[in-house]
Every structure is written in C-alpha cells, then in structure tokens.
C-alpha positions in Angstrom: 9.7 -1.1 33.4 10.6 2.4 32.1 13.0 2.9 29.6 16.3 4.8 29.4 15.7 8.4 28.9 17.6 8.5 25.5 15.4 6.3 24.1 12.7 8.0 25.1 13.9 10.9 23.5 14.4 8.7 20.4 11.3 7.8 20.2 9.7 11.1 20.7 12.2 12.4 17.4 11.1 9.3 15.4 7.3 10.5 16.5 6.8 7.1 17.9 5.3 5.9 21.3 5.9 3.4 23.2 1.9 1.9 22.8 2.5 1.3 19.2 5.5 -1.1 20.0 4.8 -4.8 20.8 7.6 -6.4 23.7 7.3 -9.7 24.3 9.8 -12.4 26.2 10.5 -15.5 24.8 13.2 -18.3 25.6 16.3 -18.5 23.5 17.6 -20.4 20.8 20.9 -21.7 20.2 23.6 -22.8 22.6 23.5 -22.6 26.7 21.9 -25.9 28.1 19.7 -25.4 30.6 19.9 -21.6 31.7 19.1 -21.1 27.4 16.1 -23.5 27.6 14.2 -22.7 31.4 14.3 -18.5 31.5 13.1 -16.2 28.5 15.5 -14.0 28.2 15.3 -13.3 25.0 13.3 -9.9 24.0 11.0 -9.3 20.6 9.9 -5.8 19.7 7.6 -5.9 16.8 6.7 -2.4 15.4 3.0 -2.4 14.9 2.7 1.0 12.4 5.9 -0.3 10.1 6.2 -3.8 11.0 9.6 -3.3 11.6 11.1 -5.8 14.8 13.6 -7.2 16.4 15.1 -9.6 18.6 17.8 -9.8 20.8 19.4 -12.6 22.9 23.0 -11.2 22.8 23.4 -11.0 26.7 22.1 -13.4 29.7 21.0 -10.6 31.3 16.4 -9.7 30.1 17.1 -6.1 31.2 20.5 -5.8 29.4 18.5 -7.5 26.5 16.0 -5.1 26.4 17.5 -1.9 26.4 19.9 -3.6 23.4 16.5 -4.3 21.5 15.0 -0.9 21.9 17.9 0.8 20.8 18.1 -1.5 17.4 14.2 -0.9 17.1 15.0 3.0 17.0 18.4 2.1 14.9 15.7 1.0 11.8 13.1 3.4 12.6 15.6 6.1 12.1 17.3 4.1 8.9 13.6 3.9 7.4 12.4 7.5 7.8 16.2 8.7 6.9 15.7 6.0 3.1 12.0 7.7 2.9 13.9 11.8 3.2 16.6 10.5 0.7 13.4 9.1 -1.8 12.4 12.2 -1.7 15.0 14.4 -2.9 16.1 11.5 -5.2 12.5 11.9 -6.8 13.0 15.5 -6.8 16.2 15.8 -7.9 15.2 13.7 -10.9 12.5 15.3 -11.8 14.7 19.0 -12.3 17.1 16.8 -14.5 14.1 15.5 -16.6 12.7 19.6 -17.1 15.2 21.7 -17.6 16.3 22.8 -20.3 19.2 22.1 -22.7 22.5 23.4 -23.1 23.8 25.1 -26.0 26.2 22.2 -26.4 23.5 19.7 -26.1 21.7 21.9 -28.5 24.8 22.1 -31.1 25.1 18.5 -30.9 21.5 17.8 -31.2 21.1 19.4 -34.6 24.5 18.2 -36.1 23.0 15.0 -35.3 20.3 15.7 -37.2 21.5 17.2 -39.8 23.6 14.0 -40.3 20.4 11.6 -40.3 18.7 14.1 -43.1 21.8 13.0 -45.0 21.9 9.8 -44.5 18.6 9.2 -45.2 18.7 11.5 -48.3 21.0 9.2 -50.1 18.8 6.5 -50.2 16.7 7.8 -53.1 12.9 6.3 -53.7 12.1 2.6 -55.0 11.6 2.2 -58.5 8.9 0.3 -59.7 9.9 -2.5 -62.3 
C-alpha cells in the first residue's frame, strides 16, 4: 500500500525512508466484542534508527488507522529533530553567556564587593599566642 503523498513528502524533509520504519498489524485492545478481538486493525510503526513508535487503534477502519499512525510517527520525528535544533542553540547560547565579558556595572560592583571583604577581613586582627 503506498502512502499519502504528504507524508511522503514528510518523510523525505525528516530525511527518513520508508525501509527504516517497521508496520506491523496487530488486533486491538480494549472495548468492541468480537469485531475488536477477530480483525487486526490496529497499526504499530516502530522507528528503527530512533526507536521512536506508535500505535493506533482510534478508527475501525486498518487503512484509516494507518495513515493516522504514519502521520503521528512523523508528528515525533519532527518534535525530536525540532528538541535536538533547540539543544543546539541552547548550548550555544550558553556558552556566549559563560565568555563574554563583563559590564562596567558588573565590574563596579565586583570590586565594591571586594573592597568590602578586604574590610571585613581586616578587622579581625591575628591570634595572639598566650
């Protein structure tokens, strides 16, 4: 069975083909009787490269279940490489906070600061030995 053309084309974005995804048919769980326990309507995609998968059983209908599972197979795909872009520039990002350098405020504030520790600490005066 082919798949929808937008799919296709989501697949293609993601860099995925369709040899690297798993489909199987299984029978349902849940409520339904007979019709549930005798057909597999049910569809699992599992991922192989990500291990990423998914199973649907939202309609009676295998085909209608199928093209629902594909589309929630490229739904993650796209949610993983979109969290991976985002680590990215969140490690990036980070790393220009960490290197760059300081304000004259921060500065200012910086040696007040110390200043007001040399103080501090000068007022101790040594330990006298008894």
């Amino acid at each position: 069975m082919a798949l929808p053309p937008q799919i296709d084309d989501r697949l293609a974005r993601l860099g995925t083909g369709v040899g690297e995804v798993d489909e199987r048919f299984v029978r349902g769980t849940g409520p339904g009787g007979q019709k549930i326990n005798k057909t597999s309507s049910t569809v699992w995609l599992r991922h192989r490269p990500t291990g990423v998968e998914v199973r649907c059983q939202r309609e009676r209908s295998q085909a209608a279940n199928r093209e629902l599972a594909w589309r929630e197979l490229c739904e993650k795909l796209e949610a993983r490489q979109r969290a991976a872009a985002a680590a990215i520039i969140d490690e990036r990002e980070s790393e220009r906070r960490r290197t760059r350098q300081k304000s004259r405020g921060q500065k200012v504030r910086m040696i007040e600061t110390k200043k007001h520790r040399a103080k501090h600490k000068s007022a101790r005066g040594r330990v006298k030995d008894w």
